[in-house]
C-alpha positions as CSV (number, residue, x, y, z in Angstrom):
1,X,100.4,48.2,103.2
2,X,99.4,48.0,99.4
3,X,96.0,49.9,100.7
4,X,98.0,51.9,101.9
5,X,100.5,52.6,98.6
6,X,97.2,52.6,97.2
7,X,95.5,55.5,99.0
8,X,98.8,57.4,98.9
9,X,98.8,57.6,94.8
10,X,95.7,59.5,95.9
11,X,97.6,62.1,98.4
12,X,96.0,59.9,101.5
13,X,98.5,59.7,104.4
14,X,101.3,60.6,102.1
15,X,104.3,63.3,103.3
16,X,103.4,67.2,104.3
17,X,106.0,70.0,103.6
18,X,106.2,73.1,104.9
19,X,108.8,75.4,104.3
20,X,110.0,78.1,107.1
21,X,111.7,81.2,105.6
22,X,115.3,82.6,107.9
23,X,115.3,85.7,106.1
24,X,111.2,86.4,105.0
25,X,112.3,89.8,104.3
26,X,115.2,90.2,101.5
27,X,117.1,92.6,99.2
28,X,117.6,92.4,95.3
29,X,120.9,90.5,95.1
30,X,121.1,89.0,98.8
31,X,120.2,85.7,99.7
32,X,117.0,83.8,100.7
33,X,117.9,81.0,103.6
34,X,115.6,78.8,105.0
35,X,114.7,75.2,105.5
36,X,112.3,72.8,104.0
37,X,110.8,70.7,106.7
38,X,109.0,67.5,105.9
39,X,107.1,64.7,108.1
40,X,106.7,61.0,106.5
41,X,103.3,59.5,106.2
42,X,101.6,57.1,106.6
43,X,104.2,54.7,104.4
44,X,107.6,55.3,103.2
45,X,107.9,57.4,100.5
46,X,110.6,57.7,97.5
47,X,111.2,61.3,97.3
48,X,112.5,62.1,93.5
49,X,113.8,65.9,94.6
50,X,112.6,68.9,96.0
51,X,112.6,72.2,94.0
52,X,112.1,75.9,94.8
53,X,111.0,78.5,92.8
54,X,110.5,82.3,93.0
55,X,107.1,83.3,91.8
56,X,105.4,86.1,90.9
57,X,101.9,87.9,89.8
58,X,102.5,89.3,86.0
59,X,100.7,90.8,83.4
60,X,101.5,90.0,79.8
61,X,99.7,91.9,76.9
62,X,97.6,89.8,74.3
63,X,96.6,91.2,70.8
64,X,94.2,94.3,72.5
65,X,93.4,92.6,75.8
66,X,95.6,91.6,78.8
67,X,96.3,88.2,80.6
68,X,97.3,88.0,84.4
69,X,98.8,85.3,86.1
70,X,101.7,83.6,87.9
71,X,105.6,84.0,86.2
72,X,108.2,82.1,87.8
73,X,111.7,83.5,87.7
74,X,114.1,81.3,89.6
75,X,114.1,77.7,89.6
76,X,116.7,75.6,92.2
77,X,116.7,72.2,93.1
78,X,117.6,72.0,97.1
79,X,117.2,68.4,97.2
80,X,117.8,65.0,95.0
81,X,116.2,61.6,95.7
82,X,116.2,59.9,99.0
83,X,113.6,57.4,100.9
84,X,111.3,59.8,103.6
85,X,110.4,56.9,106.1
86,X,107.0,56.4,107.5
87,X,106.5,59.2,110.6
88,X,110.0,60.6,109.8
89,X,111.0,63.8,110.6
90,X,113.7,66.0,108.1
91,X,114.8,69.3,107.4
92,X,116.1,70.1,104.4
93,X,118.4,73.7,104.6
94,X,118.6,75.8,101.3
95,X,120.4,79.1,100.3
96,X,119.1,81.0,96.9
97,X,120.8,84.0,95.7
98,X,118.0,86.5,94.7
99,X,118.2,88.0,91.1
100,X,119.4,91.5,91.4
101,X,116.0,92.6,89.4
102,X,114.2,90.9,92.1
103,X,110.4,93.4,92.4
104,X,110.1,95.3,95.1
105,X,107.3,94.2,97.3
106,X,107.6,97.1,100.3
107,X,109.2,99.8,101.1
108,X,110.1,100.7,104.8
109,X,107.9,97.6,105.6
110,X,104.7,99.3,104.1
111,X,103.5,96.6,101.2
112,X,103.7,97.9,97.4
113,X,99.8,97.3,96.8
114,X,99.5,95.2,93.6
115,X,102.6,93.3,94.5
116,X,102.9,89.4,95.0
117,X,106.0,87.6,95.0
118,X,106.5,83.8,96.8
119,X,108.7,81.0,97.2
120,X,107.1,77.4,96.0
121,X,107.7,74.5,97.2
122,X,107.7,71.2,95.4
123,X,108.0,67.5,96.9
124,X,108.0,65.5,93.8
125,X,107.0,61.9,95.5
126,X,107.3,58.7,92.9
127,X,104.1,57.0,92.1
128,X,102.2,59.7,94.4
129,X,100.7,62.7,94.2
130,X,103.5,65.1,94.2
131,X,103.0,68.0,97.5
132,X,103.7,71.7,97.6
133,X,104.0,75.2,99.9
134,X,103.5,78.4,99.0
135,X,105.4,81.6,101.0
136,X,105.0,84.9,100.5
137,X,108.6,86.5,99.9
138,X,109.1,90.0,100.8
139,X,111.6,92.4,99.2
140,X,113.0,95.7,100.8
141,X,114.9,97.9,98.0
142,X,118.7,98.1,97.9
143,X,120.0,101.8,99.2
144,X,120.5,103.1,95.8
145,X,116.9,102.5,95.3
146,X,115.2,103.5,98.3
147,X,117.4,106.7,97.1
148,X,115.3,107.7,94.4
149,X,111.8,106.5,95.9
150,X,112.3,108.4,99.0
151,X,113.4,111.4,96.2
152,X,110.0,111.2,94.9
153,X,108.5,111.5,98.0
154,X,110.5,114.6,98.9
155,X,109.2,116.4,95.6
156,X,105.4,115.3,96.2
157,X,104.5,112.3,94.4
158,X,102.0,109.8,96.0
159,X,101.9,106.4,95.7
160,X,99.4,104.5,93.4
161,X,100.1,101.1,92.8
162,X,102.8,98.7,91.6
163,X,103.0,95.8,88.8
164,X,105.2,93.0,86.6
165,X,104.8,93.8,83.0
166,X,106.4,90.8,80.8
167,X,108.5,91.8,78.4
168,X,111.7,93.5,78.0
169,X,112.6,97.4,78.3
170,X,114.3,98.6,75.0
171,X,118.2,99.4,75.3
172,X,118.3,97.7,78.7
173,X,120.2,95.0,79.3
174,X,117.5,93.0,81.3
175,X,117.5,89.3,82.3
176,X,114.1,88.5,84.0
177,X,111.5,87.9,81.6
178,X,109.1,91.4,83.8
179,X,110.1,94.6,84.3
180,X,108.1,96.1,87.8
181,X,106.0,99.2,87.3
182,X,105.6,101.3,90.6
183,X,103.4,104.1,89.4
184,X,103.0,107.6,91.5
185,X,100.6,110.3,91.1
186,X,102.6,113.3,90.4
187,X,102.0,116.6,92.2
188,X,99.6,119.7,91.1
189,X,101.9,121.4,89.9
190,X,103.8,119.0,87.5
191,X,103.2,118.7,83.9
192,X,102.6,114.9,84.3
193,X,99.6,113.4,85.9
194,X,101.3,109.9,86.4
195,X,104.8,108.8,86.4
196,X,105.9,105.3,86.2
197,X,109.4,103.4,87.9
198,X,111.4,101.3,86.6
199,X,114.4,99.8,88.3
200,X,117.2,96.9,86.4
201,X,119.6,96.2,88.6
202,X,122.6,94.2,88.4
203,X,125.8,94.1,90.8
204,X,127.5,97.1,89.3
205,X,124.7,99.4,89.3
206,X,121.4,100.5,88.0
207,X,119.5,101.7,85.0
208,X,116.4,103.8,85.9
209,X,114.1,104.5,83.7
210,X,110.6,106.7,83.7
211,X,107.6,107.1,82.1
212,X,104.9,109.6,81.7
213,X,102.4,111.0,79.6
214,X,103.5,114.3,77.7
215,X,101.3,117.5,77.3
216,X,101.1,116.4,73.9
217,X,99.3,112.6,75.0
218,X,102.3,110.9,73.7
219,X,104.8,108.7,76.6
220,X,107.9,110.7,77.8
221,X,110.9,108.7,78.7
222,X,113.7,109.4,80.8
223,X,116.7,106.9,81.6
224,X,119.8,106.9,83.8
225,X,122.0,104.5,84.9
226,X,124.2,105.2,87.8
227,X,126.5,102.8,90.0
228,X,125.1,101.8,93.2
229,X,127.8,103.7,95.6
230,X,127.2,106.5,93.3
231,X,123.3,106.6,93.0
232,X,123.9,107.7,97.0
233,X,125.4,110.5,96.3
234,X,123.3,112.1,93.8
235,X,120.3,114.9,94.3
236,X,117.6,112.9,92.5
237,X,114.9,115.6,93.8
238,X,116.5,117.8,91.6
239,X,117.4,115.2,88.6
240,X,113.5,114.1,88.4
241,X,112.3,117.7,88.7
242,X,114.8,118.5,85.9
243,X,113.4,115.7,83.9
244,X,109.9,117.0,84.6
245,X,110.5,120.3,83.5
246,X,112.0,119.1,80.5
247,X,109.1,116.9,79.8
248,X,107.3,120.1,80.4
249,X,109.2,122.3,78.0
250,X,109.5,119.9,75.1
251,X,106.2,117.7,76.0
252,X,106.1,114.8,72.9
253,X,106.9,116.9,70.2
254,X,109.9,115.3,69.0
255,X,110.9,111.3,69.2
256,X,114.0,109.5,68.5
257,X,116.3,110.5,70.8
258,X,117.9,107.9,73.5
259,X,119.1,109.6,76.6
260,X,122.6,109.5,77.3
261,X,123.0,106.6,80.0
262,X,126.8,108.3,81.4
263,X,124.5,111.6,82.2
264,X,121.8,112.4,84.2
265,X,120.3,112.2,81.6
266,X,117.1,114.9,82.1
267,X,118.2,117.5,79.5
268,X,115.9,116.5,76.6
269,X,113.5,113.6,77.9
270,X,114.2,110.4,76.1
271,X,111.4,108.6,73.6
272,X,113.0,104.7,73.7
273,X,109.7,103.1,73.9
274,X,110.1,100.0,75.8
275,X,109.5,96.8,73.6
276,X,106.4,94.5,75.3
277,X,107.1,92.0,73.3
278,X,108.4,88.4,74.1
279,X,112.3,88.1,73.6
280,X,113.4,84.4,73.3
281,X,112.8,81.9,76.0
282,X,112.4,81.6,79.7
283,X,109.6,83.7,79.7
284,X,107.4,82.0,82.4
285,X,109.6,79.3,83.4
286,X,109.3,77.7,79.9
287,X,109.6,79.3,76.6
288,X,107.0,81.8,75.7
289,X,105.1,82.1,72.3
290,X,103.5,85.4,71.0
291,X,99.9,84.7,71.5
292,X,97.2,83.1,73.9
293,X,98.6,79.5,73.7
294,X,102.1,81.0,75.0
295,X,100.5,82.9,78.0
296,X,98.4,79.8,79.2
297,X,101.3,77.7,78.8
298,X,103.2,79.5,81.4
299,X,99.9,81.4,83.8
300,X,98.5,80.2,86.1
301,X,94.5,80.8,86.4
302,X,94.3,84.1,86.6
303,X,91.0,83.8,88.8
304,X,93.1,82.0,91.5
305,X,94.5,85.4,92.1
306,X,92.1,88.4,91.6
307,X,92.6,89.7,95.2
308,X,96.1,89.6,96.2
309,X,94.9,88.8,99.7
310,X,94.3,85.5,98.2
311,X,97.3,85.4,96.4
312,X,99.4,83.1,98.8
313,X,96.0,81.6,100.7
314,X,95.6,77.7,100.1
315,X,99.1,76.3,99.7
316,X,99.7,73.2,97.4
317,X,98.7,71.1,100.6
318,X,95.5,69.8,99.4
C-alpha cells in the first residue's frame, strides 16, 4: 500500500475524471448541466474539491506585438472534500449559469472559425498529482442576436473569422475581462471593406457595437443598444445599411461624437474608440498587470493552441 501511495504522488493508479456535458450546446444566459464522473484507483483517494471553469482562446495586446492564449471566465466549485474509494464509481451533477456575454462559438450549428471555448475540469487529489478534463463548450446566439447576424447576411456580408480581444469596450458596461470580434467582409458595393461585431449582453438587453475602416483610414464606430424583445422587432438590414451610408458620407472626418444608445443610432457614425487596456482585476482568472509578466501569469502556452483543432486535443489526463 505505501508503494502504492507512493506511485500515486506520481499520477500512477490514481482517480480518472471525465466530465459528460447534458446541454454541449448552450445560449448566453442559459445554463450548462452535466455531471462529473469519476472512477477510484488503485488506493483510496482524499479528494480536496472539484472545480469547473469556462475557458477560452484570447488575444491580449503587448506594447507593439500580441500574446495568445487561454482566459478563463467563470470559476465554480461543484464539489468539496470527500474520500474516492479504491475502484469506486461517482458522479458528481453540476449546474452553471452561463455569463450573458458568453462568445459565440456557431451559428445555426456551423462553427465560428477562430473560436474555442471549453469547460475544465479539475480533481484536486491531496498529496497526489491533481487530474483534469477538458470539453469543448458550444454556444448558439440568443434570438436577438442571431437577429442582426442573419441581418448581415441579408445585405451581403460574408463571413471571415471570429476572436476574444482582452480588454474593455469604452462606454460599455462590460463584465468579462474579452469582448468577441466576429469580423465580415463587407459587400462590393459598401464603403467599408471589413466590419467588425460586437455583442454585450446582459438580461435586459444588448449593446451592439461596430467597427470599420473609414474612407479616410481612420476606425468608424457605430453603437446601439436595444432590449432583447425589442431587438426582434427591428429592420437591422436597413439600420446597418444606414450606418454604412453614413460611414460613407462622413467617412473619418470628424471624432468625438458618442452615438446615442436610446436611437438607432446610424445618423452620424460614432468615434468611441474602444479602450484595450486592462481595467482592474479578474482579467485571466487572476488579476492582470499591464505588460508581459501580467499576460504569462494568466496564458496559457500559446503554442499549445496554434490550430484550434488542437485546441481541446489531450485533456489534463496525462
Amino acid at each position: 500500500m505505501v508503494f502504492k501511495r507512493m506511485l500515486g504522488a506520481f499520477g500512477v493508479g490514481a482517480p480518472s475524471v471525465d466530465t459528460v456535458l447534458a446541454t454541449p450546446r448552450v445560449l448566453p444566459g442559459g445554463e450548462l448541466r452535466g455531471e462529473v464522473r469519476l472512477k477510484g484507483g488503485d488506493f483510496d483517494a482524499e479528494i480536496e474539491r472539484i472545480t469547473l471553469s469556462l475557458v477560452a482562446r484570447a488575444e491580449a495586446e503587448i506594447g507593439e506585438g500580441d500574446a495568445e492564449g487561454v482566459a478563463e471566465f467563470l470559476r465554480v466549485e461543484a464539489s468539496g472534500p470527500f474520500t474516492l474509494r479504491t475502484g469506486e464509481d461517482r458522479t458528481v451533477p453540476f449546474q452553471i449559469p452561463m455569463p450573458w456575454e458568453s462568445p459565440i462559438t456557431e451559428v445555426e450549428g456551423q462553427p465560428l472559425y477562430g473560436m474555442a471555448v471549453g469547460v475544465r475540469t479539475e480533481l484536486a487529489i491531496a498529496k497526489a498529482v491533481d487530474k483534469g478534463d477538458l470539453d469543448p463548450l458550444h454556444i448558439a446566439p440568443l434570438p436577438s442576436q442571431e437577429a442582426v447576424l442573419r441581418a448581415f447576411v441579408a445585405l451581403g456580408f460574408r463571413f471571415k473569422s471570429a476572436d476574444l480581444e482582452m480588454g474593455h469596450i469604452y462606454g460599455v458596461d462590460q463584465r468579462l475581462p474579452f469582448y468577441q470580434e466576429i469580423e465580415f467582409y463587407a459587400p462590393g458595393h459598401a464603403p467599408v471593406g471589413e466590419v467588425e461585431l460586437t455583442f454585450v449582453a446582459d438580461p435586459s438587453g444588448m449593446a451592439i457595437v461596430l467597427e470599420a475602416d473609414g474612407v479616410h483610414g481612420d476606425d468608424t464606430f457605430g453603437r446601439w443598444h436595444v432590449g432583447h424583445e425589442e431587438a426582434l422587432q427591428r429592420d437591422w438590414a436597413a439600420e446597418i445599411n444606414g450606418w454604412l451610408n453614413a460611414v460613407g458620407q462622413y467617412g473619418g472626418g470628424f471624432h468625438g461624437g458618442h452615438p446615442d444608445y436610446g436611437h438607432p443610432g446610424y445618423g452620424h457614425p460614432g468615434y468611441g474608440h474602444p479602450d484595450h487596456g486592462y481595467h482592474g482585476g479578474g482579467g485571466l482568472g487572476a488579476a492582470v498587470a499591464a505588460g508581459a509578466a501580467g499576460v504569462a501569469a494568466g496564458f496559457l502556452a500559446a503554442e499549445a493552441i496554434d490550430e484550434i483543432g488542437d485546441f481541446f486535443e489531450g485533456d489534463e489526463e496525462d
